[in-house]
Phi, psi and omega in degrees: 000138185277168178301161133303136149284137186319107192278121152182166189192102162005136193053008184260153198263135178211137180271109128349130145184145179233124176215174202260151204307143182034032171063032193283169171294144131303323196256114148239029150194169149012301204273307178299305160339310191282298218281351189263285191326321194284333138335329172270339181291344181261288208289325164306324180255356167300317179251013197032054172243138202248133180237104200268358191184126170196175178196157193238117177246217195252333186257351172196180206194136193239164182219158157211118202226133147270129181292172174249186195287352222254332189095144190284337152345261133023296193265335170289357188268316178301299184298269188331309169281308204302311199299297176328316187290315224271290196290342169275328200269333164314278220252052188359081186204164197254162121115219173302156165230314196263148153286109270303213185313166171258165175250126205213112197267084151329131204229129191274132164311297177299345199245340190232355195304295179303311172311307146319318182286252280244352167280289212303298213307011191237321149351328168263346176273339187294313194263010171073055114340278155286156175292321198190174195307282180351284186325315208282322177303344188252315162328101168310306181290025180207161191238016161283324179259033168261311167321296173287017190092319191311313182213160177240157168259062196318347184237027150242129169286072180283320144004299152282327145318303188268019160272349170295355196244342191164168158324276171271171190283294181310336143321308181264342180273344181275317187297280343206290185303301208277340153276340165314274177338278204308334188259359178297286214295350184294298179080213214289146203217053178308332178291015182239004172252029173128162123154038194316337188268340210220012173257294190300335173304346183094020173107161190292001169274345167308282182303344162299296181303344163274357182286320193282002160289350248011026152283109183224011183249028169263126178251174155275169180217133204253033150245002163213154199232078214236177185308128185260036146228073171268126166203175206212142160258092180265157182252142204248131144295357221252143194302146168229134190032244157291328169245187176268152186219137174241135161216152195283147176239151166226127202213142199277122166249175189254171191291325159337316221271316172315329171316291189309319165262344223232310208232040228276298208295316180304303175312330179286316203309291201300359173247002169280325206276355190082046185241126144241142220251117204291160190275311194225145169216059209281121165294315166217191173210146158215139186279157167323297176290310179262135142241035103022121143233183199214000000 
């Protein structure tokens, strides 16, 4: 089966993740760590990609990254061979280190940005690293404890995070934690890795109702990560006899359509990738007048 193609466009949000071949270690001390930190530090701003969130666990390691011009292509093919060339020749050994490509989950923003900072940044606690919320404020090897103060980053944009959070930086680091808290009891958050065309149908109980449409060839796609209800209100045109009639519709669109309106950099990302996309694909509509669907 061929690859996917690479989703990406200068600003669009992409969910990271590396992890290592037959699930080995990537890390397996300090020192591997320091030398994958000193490498975003040259290279993030090299590539003008803003980094909002990330954790290192010892076989794989997640990001949330905005591409920059140069493309995340680009800046992961530079971090990865560089680590590798570095980590093979330290633990004198040939060959894979990463399990085939990383994976990288385009993310609609308003909707998933903070959750993703509180998916990746709590990895460590999920994986015992640390004992607790404290261990984790004190944990290096994460951008959680960036968030709190603790330590700074020059190519992490906490800033910007934590204005998704509040007014002020204190505001937003207070809200930040107490959304930190609420999300431990969640625990392991598999609907955040992807699956995007069958997450916007509203879930495989959706797409059953669109099969008996003979719609059946909508699959998901695990490069993206988007709103699982979207719907917009427009107003429809059309002639009736002699005159014209407007009536307002309100209507459940399929992920095209959100795209289209909503999301122009993702719509970029899938026509650089060459997908093309049907103009309209309404599952019901319903009228002012009629609550009918149809």
């Amino acid at each position: 089966m061929p690859r996917l193609a690479r989703l990406d466009t200068p600003g669009l949000i992409h969910h990271v993740i590396i992890r290592g071949i037959e699930r080995r270690k990537i890390f397996r001390d300090n020192k591997d760590r320091e030398d994958m930190l000193d490498r975003l530090s040259d290279l993030l701003p090299a590539t003008k990609t803003a980094c909002y969130a990330w954790a290192f666990l010892s076989n794989h390691a997640h990001f949330l990254f905005r591409s920059g011009e140069a493309g995340l292509p680009t800046l992961m093919r530079r971090l990865l061979t560089g680590y590798v060339v570095t980590f093979n020749r330290r633990y004198r050994r040939h060959g894979q280190l990463f399990q085939n490509r990383y994976k990288s989950i385009i993310c609609q923003e308003d909707i998933y940005l903070r959750e993703l900072v509180r998916y990746i940044h709590l990895n460590p606690l999920r994986a015992k690293l640390v004992p607790n919320l404290t261990g984790l404020n004190r944990y290096k090897y994460c951008g959680h404890s960036v968030l709190m103060g603790r330590r700074t980053w020059a190519w992490q944009d906490d800033k910007y995070v934590l204005s998704c959070f509040g007014e002020s930086t204190l505001e937003g680091r207070q809200t930040y934690y107490a959304y930190i808290k609420e999300g431990i009891a969640q625990g392991r958050r598999p609907a955040l890795v992807g699956g995007g065309l069958i997450r916007s149908l509203g879930g495989w109980a959706e797409v059953k109702k669109l099969r008996l449409k003979g719609q059946d060839r909508m699959k998901g796609d695990e490069r993206i990560l988007i709103d699982p209800e979207p719907t917009v209100i427009v107003r429809e045109i059309y002639p009736y006899g002699a005159k014209v009639r407007t009536k307002l519709w309100v209507k459940r669109v399929d992920y095209w359509d959100v795209l289209y309106d909503y999301n122009e950099k993702i719509l970029e990302a899938f026509k650089k990738a060459g997908v093309e996309f049907p103009e309209s694909n309404i599952a019901y509509t319903v009228s002012e007048n009629d609550s009918s669907t149809s």
